[in-house]
TORLO-440690 format. One record per residue (C-alpha): residue number from 1; residue in one letter; x, z, y. Coordinates in steps of 0.1 Angstrom, whole numbers, plus 5000, padded with zeros to 4 digits. Each point is the difference from the previous one (the first is absolute). Last residue first. Layout:
N
NUM:A:X:Z:Y
...
# end
This chain:
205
205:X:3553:3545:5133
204:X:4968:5008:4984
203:X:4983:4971:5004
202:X:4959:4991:4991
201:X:4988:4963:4999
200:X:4969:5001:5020
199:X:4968:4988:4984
198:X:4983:5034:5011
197:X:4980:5015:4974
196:X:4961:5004:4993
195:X:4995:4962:5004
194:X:4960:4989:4991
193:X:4983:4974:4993
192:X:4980:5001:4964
191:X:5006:4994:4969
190:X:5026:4981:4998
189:X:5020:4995:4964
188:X:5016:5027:4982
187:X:5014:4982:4965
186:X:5002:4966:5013
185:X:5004:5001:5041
184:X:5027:5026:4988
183:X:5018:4980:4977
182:X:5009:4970:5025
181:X:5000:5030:5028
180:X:5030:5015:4983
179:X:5017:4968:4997
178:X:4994:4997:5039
177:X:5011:5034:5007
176:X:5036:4994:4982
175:X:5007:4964:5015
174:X:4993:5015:5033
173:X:5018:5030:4994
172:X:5030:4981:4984
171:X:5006:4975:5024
170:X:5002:5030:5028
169:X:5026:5017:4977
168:X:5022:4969:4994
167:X:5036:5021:5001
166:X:5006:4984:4963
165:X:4992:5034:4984
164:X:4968:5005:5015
163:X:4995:4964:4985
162:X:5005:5014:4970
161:X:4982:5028:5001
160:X:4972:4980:5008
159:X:4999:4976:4975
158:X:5004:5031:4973
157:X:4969:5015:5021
156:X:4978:4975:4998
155:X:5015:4999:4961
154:X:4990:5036:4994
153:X:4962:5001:5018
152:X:4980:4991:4970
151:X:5016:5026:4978
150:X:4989:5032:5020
149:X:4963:4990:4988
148:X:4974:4977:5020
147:X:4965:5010:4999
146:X:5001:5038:4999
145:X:5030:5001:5018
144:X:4981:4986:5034
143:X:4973:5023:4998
142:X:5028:5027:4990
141:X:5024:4999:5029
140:X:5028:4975:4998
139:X:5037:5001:5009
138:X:5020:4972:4999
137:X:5041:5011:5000
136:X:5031:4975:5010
135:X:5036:5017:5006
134:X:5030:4983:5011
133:X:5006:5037:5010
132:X:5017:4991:5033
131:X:4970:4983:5001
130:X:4974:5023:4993
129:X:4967:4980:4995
128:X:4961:5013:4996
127:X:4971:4973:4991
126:X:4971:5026:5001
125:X:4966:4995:4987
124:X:4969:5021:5009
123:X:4966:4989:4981
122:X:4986:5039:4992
121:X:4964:4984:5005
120:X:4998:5006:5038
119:X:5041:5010:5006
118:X:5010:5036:5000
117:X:5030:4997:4978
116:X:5017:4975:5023
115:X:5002:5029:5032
114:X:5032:4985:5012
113:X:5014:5033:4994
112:X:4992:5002:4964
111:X:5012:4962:4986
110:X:5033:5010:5026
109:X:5002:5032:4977
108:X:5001:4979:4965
107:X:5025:4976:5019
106:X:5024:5022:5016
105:X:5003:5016:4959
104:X:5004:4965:4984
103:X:5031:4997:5026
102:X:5014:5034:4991
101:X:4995:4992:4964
100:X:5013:4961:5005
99:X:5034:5017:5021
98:X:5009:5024:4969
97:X:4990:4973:4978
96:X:5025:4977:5008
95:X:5030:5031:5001
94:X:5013:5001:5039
93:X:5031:4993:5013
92:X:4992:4961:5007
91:X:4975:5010:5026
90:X:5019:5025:5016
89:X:5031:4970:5004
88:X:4971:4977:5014
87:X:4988:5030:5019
86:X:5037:5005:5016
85:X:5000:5043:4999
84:X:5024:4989:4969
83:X:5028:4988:5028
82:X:4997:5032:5023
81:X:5000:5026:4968
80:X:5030:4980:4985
79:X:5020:5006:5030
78:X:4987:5036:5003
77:X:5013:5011:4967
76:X:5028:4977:4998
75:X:5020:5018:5034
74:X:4984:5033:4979
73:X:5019:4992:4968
72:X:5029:4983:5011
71:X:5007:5035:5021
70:X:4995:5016:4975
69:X:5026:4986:4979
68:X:5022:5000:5027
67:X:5004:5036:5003
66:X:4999:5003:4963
65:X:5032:4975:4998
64:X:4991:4965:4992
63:X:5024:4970:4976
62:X:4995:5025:4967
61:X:4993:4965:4985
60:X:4973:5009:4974
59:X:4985:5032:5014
58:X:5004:4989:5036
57:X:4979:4963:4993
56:X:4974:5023:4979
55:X:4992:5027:5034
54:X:4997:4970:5020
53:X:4974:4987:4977
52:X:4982:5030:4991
51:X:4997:5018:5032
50:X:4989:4970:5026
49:X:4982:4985:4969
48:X:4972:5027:4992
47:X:5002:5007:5042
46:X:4990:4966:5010
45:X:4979:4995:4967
44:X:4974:5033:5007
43:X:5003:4993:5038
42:X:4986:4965:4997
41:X:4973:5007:4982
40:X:4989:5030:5020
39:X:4988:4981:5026
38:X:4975:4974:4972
37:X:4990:4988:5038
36:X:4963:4997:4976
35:X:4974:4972:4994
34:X:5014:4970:5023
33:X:4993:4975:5025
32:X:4967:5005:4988
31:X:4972:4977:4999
30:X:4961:5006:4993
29:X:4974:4973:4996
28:X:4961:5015:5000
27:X:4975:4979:4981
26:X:4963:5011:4996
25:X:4985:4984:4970
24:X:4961:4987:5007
23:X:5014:4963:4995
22:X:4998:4963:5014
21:X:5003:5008:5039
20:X:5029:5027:4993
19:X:5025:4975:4983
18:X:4997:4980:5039
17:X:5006:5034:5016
16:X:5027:5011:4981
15:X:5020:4965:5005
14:X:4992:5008:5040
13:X:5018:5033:4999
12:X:5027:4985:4985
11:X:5009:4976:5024
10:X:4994:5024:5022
9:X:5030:5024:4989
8:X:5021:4964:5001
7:X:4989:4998:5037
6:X:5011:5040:5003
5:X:5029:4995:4986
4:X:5007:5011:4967
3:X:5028:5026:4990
2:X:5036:4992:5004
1:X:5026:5005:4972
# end
């Protein structure tokens, strides 16, 4: 999984810019390679099946003496520590909505660190993605939710999901920040020139 480079990161910059022109909302575009190393993750099912399974195969077959036993145990121990410590294997150990809630947490404190909530006329939106996640969120602050509810944003960020899935992250941003600006030049439309926020596509590595 390779982040953006930096001529896709300006590709993206320059969508924000062009939305910008046509509305007062302040877009910041936030992408994580992912929301947590999950470290503990891999320990918990390394050592669950390092005692369990070895442990079941000399209960049923009698084939290990203790001495062996525990030596299976550690020798599969750190063995399956190595191989889950894989992020795609990480990835795959964790519950769905274990990885979304850690994800939907980055984004709430990204929306606060890149200073969204203190936008002239409370118009800060971010377009936040975790890939290892496959995750998709659109935060709004309330001069922009007071026009457009929660609702307007879920099939932008269906599409993008998708396409987060399909390895087509830079397609997805643009396509993304454009469909929001379609809405936004509606619902929150120019007022005046301004740009609070860098257009820079944020990356936490």
């Amino acid at each position: 999984m390779a982040l953006l480079t930096e001529h896709e990161q300006r590709k993206v910059a320059e969508a924000i810019a062009r939305v910008e022109r046509e509305t007062d909302a302040e877009l910041v575009t936030v992408l994580a390679a992912r929301a947590d190393d999950y470290a503990y993750i891999p320990l918990l099912w390394a050592s669950l099946l390092a005692l369990v399974v070895p442990g079941i195969v000399h209960y049923l077959t009698g084939w290990l003496t203790m001495h062996s036993l525990l030596l299976v145990q550690w020798v599969s121990f750190v063995v399956l520590c190595l191989v889950f410590r894989l992020p795609k294997v990480t990835t795959h150990l964790i519950p769905r909505h274990v990885r979304h809630w850690r994800a939907s947490n980055l984004a709430r404190r990204q929306f606060l660190e890149q200073n969204l909530h203190h936008t002239v006329g409370s118009t800060g939106m971010l377009i936040f993605v975790c890939e290892a996640e496959r995750y998709v969120e659109i935060l709004v602050d309330e001069g922009i939710s007071r026009k457009l509810d929660n609702k307007s944003w879920d099939s932008i960020v269906a599409v993008f999901t998708e396409q987060v899935r399909q390895g087509q992250t830079l397609q997805g941003f643009v396509t993304c920040i454009e469909a929001c600006g379609e809405l936004l030049k509606v619902h929150v439309p120019v007022t005046q020139v301004r740009n609070e926020l860098p257009n820079r596509l944020v990356v936490l590595g």
